[in-house]
mmCIF entry with sequence, helices, sheets and N, C-alpha, C, O atoms, coordinates in Angstrom:
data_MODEL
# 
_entry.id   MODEL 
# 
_entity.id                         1 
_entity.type                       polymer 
_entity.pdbx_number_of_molecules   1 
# 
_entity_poly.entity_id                      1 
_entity_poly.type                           'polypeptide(L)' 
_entity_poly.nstd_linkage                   no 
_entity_poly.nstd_monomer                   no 
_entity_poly.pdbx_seq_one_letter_code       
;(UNK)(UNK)(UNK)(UNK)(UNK)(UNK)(UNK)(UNK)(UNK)(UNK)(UNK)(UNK)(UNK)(UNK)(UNK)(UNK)
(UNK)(UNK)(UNK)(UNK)(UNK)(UNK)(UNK)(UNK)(UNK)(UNK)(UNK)(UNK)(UNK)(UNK)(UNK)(UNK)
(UNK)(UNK)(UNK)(UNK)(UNK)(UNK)(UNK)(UNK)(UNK)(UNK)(UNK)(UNK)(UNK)
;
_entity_poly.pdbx_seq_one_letter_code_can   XXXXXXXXXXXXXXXXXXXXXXXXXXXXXXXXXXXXXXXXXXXXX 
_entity_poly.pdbx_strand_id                 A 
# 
loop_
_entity_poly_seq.entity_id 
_entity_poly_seq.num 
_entity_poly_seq.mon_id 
_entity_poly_seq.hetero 
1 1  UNK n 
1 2  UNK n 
1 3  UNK n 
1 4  UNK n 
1 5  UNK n 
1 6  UNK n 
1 7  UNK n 
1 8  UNK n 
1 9  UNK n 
1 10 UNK n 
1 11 UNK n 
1 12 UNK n 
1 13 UNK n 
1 14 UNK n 
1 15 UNK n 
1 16 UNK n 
1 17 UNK n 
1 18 UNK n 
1 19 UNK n 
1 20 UNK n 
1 21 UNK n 
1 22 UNK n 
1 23 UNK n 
1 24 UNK n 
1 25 UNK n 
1 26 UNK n 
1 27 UNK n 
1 28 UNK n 
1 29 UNK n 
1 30 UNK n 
1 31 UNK n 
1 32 UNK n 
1 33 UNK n 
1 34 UNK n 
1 35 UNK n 
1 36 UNK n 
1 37 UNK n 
1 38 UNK n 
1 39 UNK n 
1 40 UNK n 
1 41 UNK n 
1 42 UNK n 
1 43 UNK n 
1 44 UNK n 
1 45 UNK n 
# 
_struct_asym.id          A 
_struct_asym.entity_id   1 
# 
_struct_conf.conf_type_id            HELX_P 
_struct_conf.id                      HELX_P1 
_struct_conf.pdbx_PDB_helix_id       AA1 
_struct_conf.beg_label_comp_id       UNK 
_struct_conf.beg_label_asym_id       A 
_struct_conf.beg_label_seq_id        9 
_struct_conf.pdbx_beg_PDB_ins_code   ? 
_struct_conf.end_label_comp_id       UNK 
_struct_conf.end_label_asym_id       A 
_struct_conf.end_label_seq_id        18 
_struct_conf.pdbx_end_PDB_ins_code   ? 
_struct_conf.beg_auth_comp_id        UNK 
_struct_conf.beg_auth_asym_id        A 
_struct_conf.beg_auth_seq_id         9 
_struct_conf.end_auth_comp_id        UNK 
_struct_conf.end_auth_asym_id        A 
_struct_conf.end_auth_seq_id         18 
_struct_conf.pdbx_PDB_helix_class    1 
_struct_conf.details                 ? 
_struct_conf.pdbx_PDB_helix_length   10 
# 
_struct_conf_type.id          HELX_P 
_struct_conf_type.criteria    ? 
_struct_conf_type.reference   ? 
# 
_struct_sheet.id               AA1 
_struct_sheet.type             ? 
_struct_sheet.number_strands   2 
_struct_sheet.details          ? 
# 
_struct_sheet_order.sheet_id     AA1 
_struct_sheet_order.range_id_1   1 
_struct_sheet_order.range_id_2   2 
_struct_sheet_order.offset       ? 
_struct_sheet_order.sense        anti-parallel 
# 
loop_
_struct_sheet_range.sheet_id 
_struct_sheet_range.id 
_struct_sheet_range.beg_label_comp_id 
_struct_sheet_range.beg_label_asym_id 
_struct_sheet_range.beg_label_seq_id 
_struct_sheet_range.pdbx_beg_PDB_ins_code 
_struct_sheet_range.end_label_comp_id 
_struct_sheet_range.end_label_asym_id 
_struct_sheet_range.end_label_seq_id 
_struct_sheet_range.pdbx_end_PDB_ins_code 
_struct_sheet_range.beg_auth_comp_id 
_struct_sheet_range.beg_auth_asym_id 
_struct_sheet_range.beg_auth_seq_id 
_struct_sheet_range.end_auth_comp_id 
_struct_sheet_range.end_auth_asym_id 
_struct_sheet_range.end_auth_seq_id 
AA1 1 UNK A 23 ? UNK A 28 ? UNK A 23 UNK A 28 
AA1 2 UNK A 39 ? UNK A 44 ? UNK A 39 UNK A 44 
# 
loop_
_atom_site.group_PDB 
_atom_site.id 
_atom_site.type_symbol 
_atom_site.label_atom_id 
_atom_site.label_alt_id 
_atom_site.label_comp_id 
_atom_site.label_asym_id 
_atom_site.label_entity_id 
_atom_site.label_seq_id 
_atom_site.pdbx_PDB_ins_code 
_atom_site.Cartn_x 
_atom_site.Cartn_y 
_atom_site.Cartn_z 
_atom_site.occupancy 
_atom_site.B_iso_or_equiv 
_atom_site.pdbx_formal_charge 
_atom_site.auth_seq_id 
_atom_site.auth_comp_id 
_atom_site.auth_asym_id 
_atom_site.auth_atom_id 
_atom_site.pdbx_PDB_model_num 
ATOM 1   N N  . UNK A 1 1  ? 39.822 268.646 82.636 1.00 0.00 ? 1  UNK A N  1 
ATOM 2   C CA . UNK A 1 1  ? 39.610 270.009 82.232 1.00 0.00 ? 1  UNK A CA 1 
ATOM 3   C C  . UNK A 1 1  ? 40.459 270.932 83.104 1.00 0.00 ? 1  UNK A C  1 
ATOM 4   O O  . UNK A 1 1  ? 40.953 270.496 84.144 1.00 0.00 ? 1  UNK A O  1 
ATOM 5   N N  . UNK A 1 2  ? 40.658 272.301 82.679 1.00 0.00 ? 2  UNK A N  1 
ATOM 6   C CA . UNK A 1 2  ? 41.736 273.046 83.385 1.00 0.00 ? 2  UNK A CA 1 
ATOM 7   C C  . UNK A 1 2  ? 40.863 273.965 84.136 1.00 0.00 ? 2  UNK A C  1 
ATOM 8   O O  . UNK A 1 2  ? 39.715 273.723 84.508 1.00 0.00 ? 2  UNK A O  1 
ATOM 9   N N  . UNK A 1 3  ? 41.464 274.930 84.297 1.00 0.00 ? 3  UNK A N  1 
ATOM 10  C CA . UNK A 1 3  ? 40.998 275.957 85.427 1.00 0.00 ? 3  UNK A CA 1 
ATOM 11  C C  . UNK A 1 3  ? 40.064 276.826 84.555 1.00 0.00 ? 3  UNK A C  1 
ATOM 12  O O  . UNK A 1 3  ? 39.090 277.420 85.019 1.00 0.00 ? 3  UNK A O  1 
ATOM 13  N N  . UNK A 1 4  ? 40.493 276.861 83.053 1.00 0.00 ? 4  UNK A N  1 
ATOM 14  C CA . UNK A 1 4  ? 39.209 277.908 81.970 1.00 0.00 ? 4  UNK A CA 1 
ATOM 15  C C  . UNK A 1 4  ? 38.199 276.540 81.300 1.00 0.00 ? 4  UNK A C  1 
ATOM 16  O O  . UNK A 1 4  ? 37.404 276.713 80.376 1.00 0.00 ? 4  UNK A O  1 
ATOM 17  N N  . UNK A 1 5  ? 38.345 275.715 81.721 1.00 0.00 ? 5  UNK A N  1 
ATOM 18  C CA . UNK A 1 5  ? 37.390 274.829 81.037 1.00 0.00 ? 5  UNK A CA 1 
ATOM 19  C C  . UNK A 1 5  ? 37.603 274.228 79.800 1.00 0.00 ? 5  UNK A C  1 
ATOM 20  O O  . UNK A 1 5  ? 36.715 274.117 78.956 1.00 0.00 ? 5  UNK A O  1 
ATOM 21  N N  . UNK A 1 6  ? 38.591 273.890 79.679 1.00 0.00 ? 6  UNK A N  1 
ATOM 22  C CA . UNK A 1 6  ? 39.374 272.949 78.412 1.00 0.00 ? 6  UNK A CA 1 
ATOM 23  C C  . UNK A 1 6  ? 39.870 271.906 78.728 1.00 0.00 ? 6  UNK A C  1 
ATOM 24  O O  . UNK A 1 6  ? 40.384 271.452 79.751 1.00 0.00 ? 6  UNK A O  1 
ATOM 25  N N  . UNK A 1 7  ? 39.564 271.383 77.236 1.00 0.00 ? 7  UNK A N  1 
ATOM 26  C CA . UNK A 1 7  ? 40.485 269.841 77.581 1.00 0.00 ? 7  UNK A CA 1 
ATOM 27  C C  . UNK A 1 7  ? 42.000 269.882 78.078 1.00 0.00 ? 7  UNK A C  1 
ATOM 28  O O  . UNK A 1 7  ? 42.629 270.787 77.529 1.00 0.00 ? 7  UNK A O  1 
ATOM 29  N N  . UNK A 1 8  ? 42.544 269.321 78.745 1.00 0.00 ? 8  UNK A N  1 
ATOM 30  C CA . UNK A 1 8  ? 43.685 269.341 78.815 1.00 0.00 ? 8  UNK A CA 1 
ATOM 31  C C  . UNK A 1 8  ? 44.914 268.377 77.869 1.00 0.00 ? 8  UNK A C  1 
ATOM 32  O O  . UNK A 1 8  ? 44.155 267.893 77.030 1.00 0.00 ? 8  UNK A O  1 
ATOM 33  N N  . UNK A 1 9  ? 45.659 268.085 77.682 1.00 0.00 ? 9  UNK A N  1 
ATOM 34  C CA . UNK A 1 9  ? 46.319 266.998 76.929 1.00 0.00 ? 9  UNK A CA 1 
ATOM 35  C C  . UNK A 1 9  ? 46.404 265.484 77.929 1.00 0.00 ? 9  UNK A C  1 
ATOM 36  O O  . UNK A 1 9  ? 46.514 264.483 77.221 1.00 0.00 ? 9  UNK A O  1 
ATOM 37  N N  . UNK A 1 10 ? 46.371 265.230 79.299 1.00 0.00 ? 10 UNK A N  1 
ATOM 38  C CA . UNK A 1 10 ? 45.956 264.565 79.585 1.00 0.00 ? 10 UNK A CA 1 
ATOM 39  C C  . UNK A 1 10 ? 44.999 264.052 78.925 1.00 0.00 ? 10 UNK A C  1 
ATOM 40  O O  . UNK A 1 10 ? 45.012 263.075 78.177 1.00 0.00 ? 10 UNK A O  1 
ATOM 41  N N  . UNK A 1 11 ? 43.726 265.091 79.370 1.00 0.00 ? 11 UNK A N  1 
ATOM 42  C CA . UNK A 1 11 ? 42.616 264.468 79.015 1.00 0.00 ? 11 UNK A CA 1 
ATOM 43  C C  . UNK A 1 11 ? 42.191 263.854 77.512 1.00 0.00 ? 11 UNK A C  1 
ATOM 44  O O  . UNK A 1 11 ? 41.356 262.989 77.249 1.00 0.00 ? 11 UNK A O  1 
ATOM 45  N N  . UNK A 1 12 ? 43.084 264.630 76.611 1.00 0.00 ? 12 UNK A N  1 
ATOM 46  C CA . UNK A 1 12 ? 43.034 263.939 75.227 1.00 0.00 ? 12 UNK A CA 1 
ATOM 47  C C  . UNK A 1 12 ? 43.564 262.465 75.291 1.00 0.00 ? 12 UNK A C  1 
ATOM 48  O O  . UNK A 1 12 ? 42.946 261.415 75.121 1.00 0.00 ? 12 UNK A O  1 
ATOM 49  N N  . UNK A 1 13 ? 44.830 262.676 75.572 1.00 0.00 ? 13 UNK A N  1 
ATOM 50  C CA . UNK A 1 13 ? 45.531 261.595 75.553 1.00 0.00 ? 13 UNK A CA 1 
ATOM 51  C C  . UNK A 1 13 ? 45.019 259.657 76.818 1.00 0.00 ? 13 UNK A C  1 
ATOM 52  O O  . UNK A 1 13 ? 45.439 258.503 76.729 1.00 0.00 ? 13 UNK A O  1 
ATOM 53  N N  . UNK A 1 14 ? 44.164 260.221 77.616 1.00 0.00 ? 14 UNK A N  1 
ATOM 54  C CA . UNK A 1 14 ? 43.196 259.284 77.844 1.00 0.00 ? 14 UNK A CA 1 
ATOM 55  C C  . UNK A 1 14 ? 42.212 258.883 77.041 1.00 0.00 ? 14 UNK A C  1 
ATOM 56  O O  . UNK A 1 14 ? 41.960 257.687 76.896 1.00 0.00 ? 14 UNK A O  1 
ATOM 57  N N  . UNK A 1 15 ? 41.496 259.914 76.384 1.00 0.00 ? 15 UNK A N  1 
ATOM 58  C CA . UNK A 1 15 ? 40.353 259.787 75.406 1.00 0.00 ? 15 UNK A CA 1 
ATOM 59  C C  . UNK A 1 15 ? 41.227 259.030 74.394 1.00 0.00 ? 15 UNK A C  1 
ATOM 60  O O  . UNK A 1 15 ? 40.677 258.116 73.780 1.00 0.00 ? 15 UNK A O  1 
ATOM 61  N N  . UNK A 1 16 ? 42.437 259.279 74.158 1.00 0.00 ? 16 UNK A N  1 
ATOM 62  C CA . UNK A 1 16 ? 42.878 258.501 72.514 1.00 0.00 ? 16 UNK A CA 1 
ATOM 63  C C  . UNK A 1 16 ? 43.310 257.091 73.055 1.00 0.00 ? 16 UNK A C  1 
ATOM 64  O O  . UNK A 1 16 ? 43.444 256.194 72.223 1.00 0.00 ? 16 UNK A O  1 
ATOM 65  N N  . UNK A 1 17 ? 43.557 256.801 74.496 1.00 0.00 ? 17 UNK A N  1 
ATOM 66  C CA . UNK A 1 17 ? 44.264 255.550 74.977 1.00 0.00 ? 17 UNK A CA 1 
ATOM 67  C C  . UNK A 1 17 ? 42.615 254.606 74.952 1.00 0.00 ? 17 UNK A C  1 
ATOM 68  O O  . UNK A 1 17 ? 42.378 253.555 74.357 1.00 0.00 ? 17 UNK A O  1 
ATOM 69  N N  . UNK A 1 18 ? 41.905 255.236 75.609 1.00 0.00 ? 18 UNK A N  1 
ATOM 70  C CA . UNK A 1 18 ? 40.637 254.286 75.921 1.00 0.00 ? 18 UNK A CA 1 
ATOM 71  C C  . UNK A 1 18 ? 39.765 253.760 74.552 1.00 0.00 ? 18 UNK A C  1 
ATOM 72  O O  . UNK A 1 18 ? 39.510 252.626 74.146 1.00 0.00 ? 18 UNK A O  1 
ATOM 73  N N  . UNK A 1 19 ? 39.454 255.004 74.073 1.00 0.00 ? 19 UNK A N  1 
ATOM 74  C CA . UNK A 1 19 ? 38.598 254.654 72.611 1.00 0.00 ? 19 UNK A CA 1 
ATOM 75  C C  . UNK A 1 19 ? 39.065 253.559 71.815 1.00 0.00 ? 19 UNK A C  1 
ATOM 76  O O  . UNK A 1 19 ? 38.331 253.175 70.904 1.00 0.00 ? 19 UNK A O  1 
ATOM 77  N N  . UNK A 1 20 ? 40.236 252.956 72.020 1.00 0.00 ? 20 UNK A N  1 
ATOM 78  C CA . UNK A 1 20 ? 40.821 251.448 71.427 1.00 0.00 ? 20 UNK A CA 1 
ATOM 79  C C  . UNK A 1 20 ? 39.741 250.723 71.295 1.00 0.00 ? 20 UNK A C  1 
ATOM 80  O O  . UNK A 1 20 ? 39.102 250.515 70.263 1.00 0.00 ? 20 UNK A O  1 
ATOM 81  N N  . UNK A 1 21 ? 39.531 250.314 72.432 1.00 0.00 ? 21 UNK A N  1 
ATOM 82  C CA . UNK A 1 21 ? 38.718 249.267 72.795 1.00 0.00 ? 21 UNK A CA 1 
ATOM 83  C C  . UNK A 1 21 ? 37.555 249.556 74.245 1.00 0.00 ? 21 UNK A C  1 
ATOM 84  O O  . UNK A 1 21 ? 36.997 248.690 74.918 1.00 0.00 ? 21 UNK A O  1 
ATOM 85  N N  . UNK A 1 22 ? 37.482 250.788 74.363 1.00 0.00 ? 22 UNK A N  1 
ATOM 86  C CA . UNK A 1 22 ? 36.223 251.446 75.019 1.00 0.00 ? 22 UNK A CA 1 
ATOM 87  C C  . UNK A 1 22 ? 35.336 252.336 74.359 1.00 0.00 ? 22 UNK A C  1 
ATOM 88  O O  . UNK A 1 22 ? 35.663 253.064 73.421 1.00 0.00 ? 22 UNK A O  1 
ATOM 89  N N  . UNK A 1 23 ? 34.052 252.254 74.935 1.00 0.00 ? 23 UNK A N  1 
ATOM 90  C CA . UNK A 1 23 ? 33.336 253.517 74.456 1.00 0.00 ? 23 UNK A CA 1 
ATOM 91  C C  . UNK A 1 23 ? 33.556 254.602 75.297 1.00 0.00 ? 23 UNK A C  1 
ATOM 92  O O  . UNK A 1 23 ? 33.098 254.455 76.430 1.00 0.00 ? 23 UNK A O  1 
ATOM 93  N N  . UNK A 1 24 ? 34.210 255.804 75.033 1.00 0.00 ? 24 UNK A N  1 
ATOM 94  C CA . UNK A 1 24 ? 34.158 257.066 75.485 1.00 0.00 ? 24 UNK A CA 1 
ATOM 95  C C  . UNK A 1 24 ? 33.266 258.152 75.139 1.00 0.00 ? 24 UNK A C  1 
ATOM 96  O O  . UNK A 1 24 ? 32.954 258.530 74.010 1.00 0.00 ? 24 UNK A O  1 
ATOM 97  N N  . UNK A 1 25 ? 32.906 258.593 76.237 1.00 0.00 ? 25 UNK A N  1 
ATOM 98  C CA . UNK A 1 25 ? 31.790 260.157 75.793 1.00 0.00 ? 25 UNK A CA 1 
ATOM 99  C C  . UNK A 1 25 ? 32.261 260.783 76.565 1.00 0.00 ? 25 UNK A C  1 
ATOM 100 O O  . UNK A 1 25 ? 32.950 260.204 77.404 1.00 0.00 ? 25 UNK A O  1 
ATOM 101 N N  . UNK A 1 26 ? 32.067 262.621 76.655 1.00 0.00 ? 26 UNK A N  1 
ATOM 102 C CA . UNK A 1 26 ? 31.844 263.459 77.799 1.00 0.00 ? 26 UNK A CA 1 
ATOM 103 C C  . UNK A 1 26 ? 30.157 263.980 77.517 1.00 0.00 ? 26 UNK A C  1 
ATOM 104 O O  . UNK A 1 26 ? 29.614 264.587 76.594 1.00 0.00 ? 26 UNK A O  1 
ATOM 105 N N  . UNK A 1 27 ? 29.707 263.435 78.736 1.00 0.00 ? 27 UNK A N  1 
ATOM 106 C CA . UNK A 1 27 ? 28.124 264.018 78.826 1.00 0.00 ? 27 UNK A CA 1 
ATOM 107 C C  . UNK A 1 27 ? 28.111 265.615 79.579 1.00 0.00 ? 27 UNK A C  1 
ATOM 108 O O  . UNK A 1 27 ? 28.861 265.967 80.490 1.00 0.00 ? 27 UNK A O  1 
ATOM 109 N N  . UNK A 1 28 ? 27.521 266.073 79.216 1.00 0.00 ? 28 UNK A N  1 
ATOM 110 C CA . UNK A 1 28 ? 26.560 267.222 80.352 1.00 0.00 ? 28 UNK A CA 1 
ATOM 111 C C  . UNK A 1 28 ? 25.842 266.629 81.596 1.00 0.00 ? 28 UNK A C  1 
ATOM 112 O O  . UNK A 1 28 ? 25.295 265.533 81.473 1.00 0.00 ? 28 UNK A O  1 
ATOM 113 N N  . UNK A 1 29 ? 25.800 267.426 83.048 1.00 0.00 ? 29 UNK A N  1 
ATOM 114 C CA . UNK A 1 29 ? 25.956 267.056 83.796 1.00 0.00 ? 29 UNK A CA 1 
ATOM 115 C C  . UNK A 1 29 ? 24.693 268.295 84.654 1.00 0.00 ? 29 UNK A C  1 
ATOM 116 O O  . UNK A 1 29 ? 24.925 269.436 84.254 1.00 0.00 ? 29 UNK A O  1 
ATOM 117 N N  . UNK A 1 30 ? 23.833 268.259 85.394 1.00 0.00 ? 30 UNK A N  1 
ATOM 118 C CA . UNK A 1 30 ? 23.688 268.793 86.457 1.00 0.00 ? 30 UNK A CA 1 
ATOM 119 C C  . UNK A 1 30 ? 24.012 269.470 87.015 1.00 0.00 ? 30 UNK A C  1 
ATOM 120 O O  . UNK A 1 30 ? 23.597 270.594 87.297 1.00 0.00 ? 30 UNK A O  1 
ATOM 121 N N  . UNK A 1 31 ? 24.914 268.860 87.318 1.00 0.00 ? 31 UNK A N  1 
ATOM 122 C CA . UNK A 1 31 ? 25.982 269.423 88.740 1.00 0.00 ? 31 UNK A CA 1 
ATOM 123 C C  . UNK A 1 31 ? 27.560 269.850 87.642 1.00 0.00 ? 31 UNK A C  1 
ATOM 124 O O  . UNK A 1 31 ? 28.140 269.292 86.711 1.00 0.00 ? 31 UNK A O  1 
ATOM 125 N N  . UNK A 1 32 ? 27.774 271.348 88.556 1.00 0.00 ? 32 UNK A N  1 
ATOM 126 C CA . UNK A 1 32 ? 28.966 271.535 88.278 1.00 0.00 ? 32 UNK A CA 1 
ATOM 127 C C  . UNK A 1 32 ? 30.118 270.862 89.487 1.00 0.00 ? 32 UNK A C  1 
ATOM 128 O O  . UNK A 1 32 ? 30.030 270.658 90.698 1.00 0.00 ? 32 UNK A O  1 
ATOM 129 N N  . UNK A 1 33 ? 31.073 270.677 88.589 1.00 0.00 ? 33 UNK A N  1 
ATOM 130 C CA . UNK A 1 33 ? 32.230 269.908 89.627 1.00 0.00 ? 33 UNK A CA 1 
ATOM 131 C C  . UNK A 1 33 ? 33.165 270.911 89.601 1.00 0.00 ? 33 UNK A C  1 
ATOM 132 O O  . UNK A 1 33 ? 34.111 270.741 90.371 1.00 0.00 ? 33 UNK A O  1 
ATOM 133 N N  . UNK A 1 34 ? 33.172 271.952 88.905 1.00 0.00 ? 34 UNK A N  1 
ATOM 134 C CA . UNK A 1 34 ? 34.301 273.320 89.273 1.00 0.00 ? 34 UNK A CA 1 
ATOM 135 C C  . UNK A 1 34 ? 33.105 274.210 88.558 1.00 0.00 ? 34 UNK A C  1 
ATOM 136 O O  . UNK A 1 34 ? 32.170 273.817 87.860 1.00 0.00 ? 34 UNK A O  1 
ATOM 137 N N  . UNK A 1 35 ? 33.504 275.699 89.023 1.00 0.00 ? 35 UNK A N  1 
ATOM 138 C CA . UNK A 1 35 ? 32.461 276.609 88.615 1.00 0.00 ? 35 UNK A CA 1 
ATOM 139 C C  . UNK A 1 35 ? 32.408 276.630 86.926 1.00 0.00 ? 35 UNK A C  1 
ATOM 140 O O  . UNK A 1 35 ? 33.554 276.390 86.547 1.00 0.00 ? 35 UNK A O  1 
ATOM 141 N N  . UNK A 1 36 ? 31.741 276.775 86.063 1.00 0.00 ? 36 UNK A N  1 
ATOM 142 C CA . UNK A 1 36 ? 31.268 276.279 84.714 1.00 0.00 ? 36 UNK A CA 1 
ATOM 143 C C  . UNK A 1 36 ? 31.493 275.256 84.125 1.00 0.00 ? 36 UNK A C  1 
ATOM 144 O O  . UNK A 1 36 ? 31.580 275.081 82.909 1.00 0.00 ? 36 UNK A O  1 
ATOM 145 N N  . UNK A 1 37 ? 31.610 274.447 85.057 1.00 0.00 ? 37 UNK A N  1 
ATOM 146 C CA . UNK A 1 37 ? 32.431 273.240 84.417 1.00 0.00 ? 37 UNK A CA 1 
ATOM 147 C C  . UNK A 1 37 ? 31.749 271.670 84.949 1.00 0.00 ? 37 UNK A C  1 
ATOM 148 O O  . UNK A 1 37 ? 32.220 271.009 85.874 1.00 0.00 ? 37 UNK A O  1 
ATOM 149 N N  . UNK A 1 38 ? 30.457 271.256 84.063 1.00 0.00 ? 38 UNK A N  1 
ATOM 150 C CA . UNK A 1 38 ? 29.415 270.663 83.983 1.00 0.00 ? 38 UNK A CA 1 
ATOM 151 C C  . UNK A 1 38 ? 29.542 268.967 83.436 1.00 0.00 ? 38 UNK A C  1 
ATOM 152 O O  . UNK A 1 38 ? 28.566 268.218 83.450 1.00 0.00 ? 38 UNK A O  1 
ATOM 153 N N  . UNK A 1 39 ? 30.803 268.575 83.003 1.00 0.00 ? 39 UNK A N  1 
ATOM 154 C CA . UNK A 1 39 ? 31.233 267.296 81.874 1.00 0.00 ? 39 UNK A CA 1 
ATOM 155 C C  . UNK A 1 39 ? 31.950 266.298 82.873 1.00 0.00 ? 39 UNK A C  1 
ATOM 156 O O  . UNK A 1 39 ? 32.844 266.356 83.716 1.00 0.00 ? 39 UNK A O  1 
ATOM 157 N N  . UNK A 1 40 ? 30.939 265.184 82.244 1.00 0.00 ? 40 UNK A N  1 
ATOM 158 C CA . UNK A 1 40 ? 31.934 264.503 82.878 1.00 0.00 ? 40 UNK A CA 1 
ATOM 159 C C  . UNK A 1 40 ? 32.381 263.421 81.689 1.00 0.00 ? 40 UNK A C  1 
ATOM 160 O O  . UNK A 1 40 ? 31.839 263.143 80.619 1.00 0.00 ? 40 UNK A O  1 
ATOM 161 N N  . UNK A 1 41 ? 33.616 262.920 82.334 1.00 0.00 ? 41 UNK A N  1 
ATOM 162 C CA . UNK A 1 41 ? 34.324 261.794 80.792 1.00 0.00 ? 41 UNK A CA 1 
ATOM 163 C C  . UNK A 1 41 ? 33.680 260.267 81.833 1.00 0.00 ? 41 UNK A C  1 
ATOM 164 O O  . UNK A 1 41 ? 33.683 259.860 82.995 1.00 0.00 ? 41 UNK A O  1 
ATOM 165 N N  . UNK A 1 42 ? 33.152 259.839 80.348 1.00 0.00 ? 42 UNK A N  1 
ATOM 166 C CA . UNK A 1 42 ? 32.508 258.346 80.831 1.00 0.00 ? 42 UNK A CA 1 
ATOM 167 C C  . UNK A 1 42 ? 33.211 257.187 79.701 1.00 0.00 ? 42 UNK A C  1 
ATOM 168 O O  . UNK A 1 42 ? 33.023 257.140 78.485 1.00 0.00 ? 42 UNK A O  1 
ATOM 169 N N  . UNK A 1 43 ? 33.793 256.582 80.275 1.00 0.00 ? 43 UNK A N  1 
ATOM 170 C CA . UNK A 1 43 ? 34.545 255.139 79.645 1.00 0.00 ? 43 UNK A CA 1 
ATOM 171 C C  . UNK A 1 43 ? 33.580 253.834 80.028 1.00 0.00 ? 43 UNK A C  1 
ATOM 172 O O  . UNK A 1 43 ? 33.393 253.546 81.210 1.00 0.00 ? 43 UNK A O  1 
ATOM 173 N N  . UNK A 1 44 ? 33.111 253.233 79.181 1.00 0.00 ? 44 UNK A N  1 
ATOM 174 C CA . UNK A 1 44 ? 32.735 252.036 79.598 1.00 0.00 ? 44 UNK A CA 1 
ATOM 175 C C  . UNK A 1 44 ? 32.947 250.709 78.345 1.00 0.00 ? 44 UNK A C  1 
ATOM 176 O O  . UNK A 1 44 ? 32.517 250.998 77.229 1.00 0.00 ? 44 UNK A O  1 
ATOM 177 N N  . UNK A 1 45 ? 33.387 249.740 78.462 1.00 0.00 ? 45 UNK A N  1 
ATOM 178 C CA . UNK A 1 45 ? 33.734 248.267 78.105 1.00 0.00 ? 45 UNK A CA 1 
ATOM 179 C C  . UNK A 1 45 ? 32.356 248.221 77.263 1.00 0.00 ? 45 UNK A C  1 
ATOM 180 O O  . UNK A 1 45 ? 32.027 247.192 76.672 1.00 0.00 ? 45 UNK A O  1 
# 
């Protein structure tokens, strides 16, 4: 995510590499990891 809280094209372009053959989500989170910015990206096999 960027500095306003968007995906970035990185971050797409991981989401389109993994979802092959991973499950990808971004959950809601607790905790912020930058100020409004609550998501985290979860890949798992």
């Amino acid at each position: 995510m960027d500095l306003d809280a968007n995906k970035t094209d990185l971050t797409r372009k991981v989401i389109e590499y993994f979802k092959k053959d991973y499950k990808v989500e971004i959950v809601k989170t607790a905790y912020e990891f930058q100020k409004g910015e609550n998501k985290l990206l979860i890949i798992r096999k």
